[in-house]
N, C-alpha and C positions, 0 to 999 in steps of 0.2 A: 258295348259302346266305346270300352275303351281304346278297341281298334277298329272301330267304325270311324273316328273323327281321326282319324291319321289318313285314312283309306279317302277318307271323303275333301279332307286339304290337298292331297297328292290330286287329287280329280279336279281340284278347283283354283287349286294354286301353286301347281305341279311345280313348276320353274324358280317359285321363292325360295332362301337358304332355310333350309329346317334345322341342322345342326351343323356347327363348325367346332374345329380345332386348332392348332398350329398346324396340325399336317394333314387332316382330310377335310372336308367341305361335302354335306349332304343336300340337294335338295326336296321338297316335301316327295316328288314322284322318285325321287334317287333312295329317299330312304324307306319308302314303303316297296320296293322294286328288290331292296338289299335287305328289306325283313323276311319277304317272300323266301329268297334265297337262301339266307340263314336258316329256314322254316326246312327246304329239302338238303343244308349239310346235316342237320342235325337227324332228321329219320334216316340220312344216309349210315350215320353211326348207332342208328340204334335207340334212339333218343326219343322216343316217340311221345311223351308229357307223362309218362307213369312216375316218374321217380324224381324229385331234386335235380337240380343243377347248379351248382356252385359257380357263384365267379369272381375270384380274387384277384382286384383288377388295379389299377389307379385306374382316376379319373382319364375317360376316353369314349367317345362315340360309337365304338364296334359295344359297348356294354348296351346300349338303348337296343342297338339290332337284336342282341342276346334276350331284353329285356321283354320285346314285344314279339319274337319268336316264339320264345316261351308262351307267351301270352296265346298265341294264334294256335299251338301245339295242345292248349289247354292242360298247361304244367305246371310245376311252382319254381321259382327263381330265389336262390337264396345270395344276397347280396354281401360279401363279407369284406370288412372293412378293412383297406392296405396297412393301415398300420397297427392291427392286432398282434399278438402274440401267436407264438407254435401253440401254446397250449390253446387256449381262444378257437383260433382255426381249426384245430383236430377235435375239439370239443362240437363247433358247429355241425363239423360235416358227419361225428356221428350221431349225433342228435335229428339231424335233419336226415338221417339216412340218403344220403347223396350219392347218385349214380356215377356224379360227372364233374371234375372241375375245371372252370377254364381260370386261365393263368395269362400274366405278362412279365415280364424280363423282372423289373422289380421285385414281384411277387417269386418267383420261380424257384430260389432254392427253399423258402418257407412251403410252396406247395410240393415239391419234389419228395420233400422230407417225408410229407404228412403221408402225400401217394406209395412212400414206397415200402409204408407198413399195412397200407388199404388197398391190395390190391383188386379189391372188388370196384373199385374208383377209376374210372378212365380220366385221363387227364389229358388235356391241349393247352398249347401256349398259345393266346389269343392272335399272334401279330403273323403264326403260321395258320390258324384256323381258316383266317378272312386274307391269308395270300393270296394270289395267282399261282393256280397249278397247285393247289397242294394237295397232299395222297391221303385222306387220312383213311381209315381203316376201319371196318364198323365192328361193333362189339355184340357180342349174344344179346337177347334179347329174351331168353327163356325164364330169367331170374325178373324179368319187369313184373311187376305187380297192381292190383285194381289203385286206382290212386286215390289218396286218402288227405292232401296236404292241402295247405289254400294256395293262391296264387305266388304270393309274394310273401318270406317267410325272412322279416328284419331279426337280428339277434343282438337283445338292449340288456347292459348292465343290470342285476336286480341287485335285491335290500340281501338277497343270499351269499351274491360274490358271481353265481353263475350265469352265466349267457343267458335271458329269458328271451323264446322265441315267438315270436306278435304276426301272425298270421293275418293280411286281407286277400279277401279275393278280388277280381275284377273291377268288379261295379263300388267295391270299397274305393278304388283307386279315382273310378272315373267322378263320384259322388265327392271324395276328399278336395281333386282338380277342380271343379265344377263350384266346389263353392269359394275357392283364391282366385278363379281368374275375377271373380262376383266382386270381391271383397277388395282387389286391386286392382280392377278394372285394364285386367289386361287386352291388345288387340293383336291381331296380325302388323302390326307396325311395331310393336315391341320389341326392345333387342336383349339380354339377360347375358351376363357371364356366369358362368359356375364355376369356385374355387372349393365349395363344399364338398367334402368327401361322399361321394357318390354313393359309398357300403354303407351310408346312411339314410332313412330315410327323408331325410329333410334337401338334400343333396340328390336323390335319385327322383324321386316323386313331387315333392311339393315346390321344389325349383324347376330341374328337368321336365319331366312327364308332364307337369304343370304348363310351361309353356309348349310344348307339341300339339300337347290338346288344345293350346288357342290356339293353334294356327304364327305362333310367331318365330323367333328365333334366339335359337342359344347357343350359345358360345362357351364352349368346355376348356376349363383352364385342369391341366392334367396334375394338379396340385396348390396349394396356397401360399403366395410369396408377393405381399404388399406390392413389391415393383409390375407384375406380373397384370396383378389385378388393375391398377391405378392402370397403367398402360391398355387395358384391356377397355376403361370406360371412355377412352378418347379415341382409340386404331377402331371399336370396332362398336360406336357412338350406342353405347349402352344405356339404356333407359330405365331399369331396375335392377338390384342386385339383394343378393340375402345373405345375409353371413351370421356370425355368430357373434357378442360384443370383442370378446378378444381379438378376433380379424381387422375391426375398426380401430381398435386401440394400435395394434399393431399399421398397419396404415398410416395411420395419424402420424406414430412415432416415425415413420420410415420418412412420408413426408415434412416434416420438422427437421429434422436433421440431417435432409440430402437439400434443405431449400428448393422441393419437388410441389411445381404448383402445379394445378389441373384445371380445366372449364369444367364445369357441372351442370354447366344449365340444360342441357338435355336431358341429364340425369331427373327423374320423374320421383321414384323409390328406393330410398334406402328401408332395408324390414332387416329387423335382426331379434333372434331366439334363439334359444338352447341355454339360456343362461340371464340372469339380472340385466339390466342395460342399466348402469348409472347417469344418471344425469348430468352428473359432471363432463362425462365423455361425450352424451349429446351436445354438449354448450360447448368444449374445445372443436367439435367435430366443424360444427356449424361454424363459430369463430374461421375454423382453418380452409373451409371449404362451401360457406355459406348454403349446405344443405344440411336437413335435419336427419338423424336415425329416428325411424318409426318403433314401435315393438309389433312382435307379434308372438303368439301363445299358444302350442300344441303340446302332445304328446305321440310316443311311437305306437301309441294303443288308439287314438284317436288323434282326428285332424277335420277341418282346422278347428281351433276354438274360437279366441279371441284374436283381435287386430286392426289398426289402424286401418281403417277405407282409406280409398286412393282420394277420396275430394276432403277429404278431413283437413291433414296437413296440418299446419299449427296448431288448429281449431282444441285438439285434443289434450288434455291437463296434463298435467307434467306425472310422470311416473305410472299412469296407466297401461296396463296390456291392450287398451281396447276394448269396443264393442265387440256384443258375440256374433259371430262368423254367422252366413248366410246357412238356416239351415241346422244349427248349432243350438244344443239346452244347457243351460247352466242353474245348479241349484247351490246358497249358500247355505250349509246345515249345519245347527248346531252337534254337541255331543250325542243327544240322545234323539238325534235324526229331523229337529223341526225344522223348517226352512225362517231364514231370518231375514230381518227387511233390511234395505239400505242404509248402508254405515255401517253395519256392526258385522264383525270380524267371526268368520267360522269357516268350514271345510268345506272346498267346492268338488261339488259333483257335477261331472261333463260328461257329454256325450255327441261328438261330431258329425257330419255328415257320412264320416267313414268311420267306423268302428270296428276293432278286431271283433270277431267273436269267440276270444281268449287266447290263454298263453298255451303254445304246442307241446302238449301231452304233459300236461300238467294241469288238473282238473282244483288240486288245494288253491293254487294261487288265482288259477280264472274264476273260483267260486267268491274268492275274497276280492277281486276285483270290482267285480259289479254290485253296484244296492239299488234295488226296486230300479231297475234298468236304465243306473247310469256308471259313470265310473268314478271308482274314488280315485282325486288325481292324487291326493296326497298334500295339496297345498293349500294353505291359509289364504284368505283373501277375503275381501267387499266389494261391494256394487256401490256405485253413485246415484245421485237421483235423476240421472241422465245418461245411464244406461253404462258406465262404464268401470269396469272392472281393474282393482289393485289388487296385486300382491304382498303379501308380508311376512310371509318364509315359508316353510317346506314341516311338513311332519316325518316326514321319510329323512331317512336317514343319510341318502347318496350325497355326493361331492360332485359340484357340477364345475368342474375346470375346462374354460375356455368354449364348454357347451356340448362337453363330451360326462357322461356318466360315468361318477368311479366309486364302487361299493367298498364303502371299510374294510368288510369283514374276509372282503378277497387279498388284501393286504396284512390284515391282521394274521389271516392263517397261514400267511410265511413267516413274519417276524417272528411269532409266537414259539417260533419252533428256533429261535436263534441261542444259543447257547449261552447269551448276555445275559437276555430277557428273563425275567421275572414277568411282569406284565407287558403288555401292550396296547392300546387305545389308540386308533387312529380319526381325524379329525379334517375336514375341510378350512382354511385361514383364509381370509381375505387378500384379495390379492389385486393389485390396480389392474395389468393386465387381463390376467386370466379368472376373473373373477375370485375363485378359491385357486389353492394349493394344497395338496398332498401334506398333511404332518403326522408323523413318527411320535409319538408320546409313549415314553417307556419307563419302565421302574425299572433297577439293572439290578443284576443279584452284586453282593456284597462283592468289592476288589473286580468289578467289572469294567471294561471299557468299549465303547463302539462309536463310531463316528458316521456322519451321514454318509460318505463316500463306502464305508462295509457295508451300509442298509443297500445303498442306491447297487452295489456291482453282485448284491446274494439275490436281488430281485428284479436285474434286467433279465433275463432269460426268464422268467417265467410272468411278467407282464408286459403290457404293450406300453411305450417309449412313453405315451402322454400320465400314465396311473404312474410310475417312478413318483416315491416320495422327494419331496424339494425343502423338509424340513424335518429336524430332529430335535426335540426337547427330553431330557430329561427330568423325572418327578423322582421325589425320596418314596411321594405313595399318591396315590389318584384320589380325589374327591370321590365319593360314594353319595348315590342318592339313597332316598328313604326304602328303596328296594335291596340296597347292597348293592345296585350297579356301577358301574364308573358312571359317572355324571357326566358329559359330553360337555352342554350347555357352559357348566362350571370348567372345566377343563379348557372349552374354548376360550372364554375370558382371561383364562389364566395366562393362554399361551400367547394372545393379544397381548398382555401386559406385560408378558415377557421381554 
């Protein structure tokens, strides 16, 4: 189905704009014409859907061709996000056993690097892929193997430090779509900017993919830069947008401080996830711009869950994620597995209209994933007597900065090895922006010194630009829980009061 309804807009509404950029413009028959297309470079090289495909891209329109190519090839596409790290990227793509990477100018000496220790890896630069006239050259095809992968193969932060890989297939994808256009009442008259990074799935699928399969129109901004976007909801009369709360805050700031006004009234949906939305920022937002941020509530293992309906609008309590998505179960359980009634506070288990069915090649962590066939998302929260769902923090351990995942323990195990160090504890802070921040909390051996500026220049090269820590505290010794562990909890408080 999921390229059925592309197939069947192109036959019905051939001539509307299906997706745009700053520098190409698709419509619904021009983009199902140049999937086609993409469908015979790709068996030209070799490419036939047995094996991965990498594409390490910024945001761009040739990724959706790549997207549903794949798709029509019946392959797996593995999305990997522009501003990871060397080690990240070469991590993915051997995990993912990956045939093939596509690349853009951006990306290109990160992908050169990885390519020119794998040479089993063909690589293309995407802006010569989908040239005029280009040569490219096909590769054996005798090493292709029965294929084993799912469709779409996201690689999300875990609680270990490593890339966990969250496999859907197809009907994962069209089932996910299927129930946001429900829940937002999207149409063919819809207009959408994406500034979300694309190598995500909230940016590639539940923005993008989301609107193709209504039949409407999106508009691909090739990175996120407040001026960019704000200019994007008046040049190209946008009616929904999603971002993450740090995107809005940013915005905000940008417009305060250049005396940058905008009309909105077209504007229908603002939806923002990946991260807390404080209230405060919705009441500056509205104040600045007399529209509201909605929430809404997924996960990379399941979609959608929770979220504001498109006819809600005010209607909805202050600080809720939403009702549950079209489609969508949610169970609130206590410790010892009972399901508790409204109001009272305990672990939700979800399970969306799309659901992985687990993490890739890794069988410990997709067994602990699931109970009595749902997911444990990890986080606290209640229901109201009127169906709608709070949160009230996280049992998992991750740092969610700006609506991107960042595991402790993948920072921890560079510090730890720093010749300062004695200990080290790393911590999520509060942050008005970006929700949290990165913190450094160390115990330093005797006559030692280090400054945030050593942490931040020993751990650019081996993470990506957004995990860099943005804070360093010093302890003489860390709080211990009643296990002997550092105490986080305690520790956080500490480094608040600090």
């Amino acid at each position: 189905m999921l390229l059925e309804k592309i197939q069947s807009w192109a036959t019905s509404r051939g001539s509307d704009i299906a997706i745009s950029s700053d520098t190409l413009s698709l419509t619904y028959a021009e983009l199902w014409s140049g999937i086609e297309t993409t469908v015979d470079k790709l068996t030209h090289l070799g490419l036939d859907g047995s094996r991965p495909i990498a594409v390490h891209v910024e945001n761009r329109v040739e990724l959706m061709l790549l997207y549903y190519a794949i798709a029509k090839l019946g392959g797996s596409i593995v999305p990997i996000n522009s501003s990871l790290s060397q080690a990240e990227v070469e991590y993915i793509l051997d995990h993912g056993e990956v045939a093939a990477m596509f690349y853009d100018s951006k990306t290109k000496e990160m992908a050169r690097t990885a390519l020119a220790t794998r040479k089993h890896i063909s690589g293309w630069k995407v802006e010569e892929f989908f040239g005029e006239g280009s040569n490219e050259t096909g590769i054996a095809t005798s090493e292709m193997r029965t294929k084993k992968f799912p469709f779409l193969m996201v690689y999300t932060s875990g609680s270990t430090g490593t890339p966990k890989g969250v496999g859907m297939d197809q009907d994962d994808e069209y089932r996910g779509n299927a129930s946001l256009i429900e829940m937002w009442g999207v149409t063919p008259l819809d207009i959408m900017s994406v500034a979300l990074p694309m190598g995500w799935h909230y940016g590639l699928t539940t923005t993008t993919g989301m609107m193709l399969q209504a039949g409407a129109h999106v508009h691909i901004l090739n990175r996120f830069h407040p001026k960019l976007v704000l200019d994007s909801f008046q040049n190209q009369g946008v009616s929904i947008f999603a971002g993450v709360p740090t995107m809005y805050a940013i915005m905000l700031e940008y417009a305060e401080q250049n005396g940058f006004n905008i009309d909105l009234s077209r504007m229908r949906m603002l939806i923002s996830a990946g991260a807390p939305l404080q209230d405060s920022l919705v009441q500056k937002f509205k104040a600045k711009f007399n529209k509201i941020i909605v929430n809404y509530y997924a996960q990379t293992e399941s979609r959608p869950l929770f979220g504001i309906y498109f006819d809600e609008g005010d209607h909805a309590p202050t600080g809720t994620v939403g009702k549950l998505a079209p489609n969508a179960i949610a169970k609130i359980l206590d410790k010892q597995g009972r399901e508790l009634p409204p109001g009272q506070v305990g672990e939700l288990y979800i399970r969306g209209p799309s659901a992985t069915s687990g993490y890739i090649k890794d069988p410990i962590q997709t067994a602990h994933l699931y109970h009595n066939g749902l997911i444990r998302s990890g986080d606290l929260g209640y229901v109201d007597q009127n169906g709608y769902y709070f949160l009230v923090g996280r049992s998992k351990d991750i740092i969610i900065r700006g609506g991107a995942n960042i595991a402790p323990i993948e920072i921890e195990s560079i510090v730890e090895h720093f010749p300062e160090v004695e200990q080290v504890a790393v911590i999520g802070v509060p942050d008005d922006k970006y929700g949290q921040i990165v913190c450094v909390c160390v115990v330093l051996k005797i006559d030692a010194v280090l400054s945030l500026d050593d942490v931040k220049s020993r751990c650019e090269s081996k993470l990506a630009k957004f995990k860099l820590p943005e804070r360093l505290l010093t302890f003489d010794k860390f709080p211990l829980g009643a296990t002997g562990k550092v105490d986080k909890k305690a520790l956080l408080k500490m480094s608040v009061d600090a």
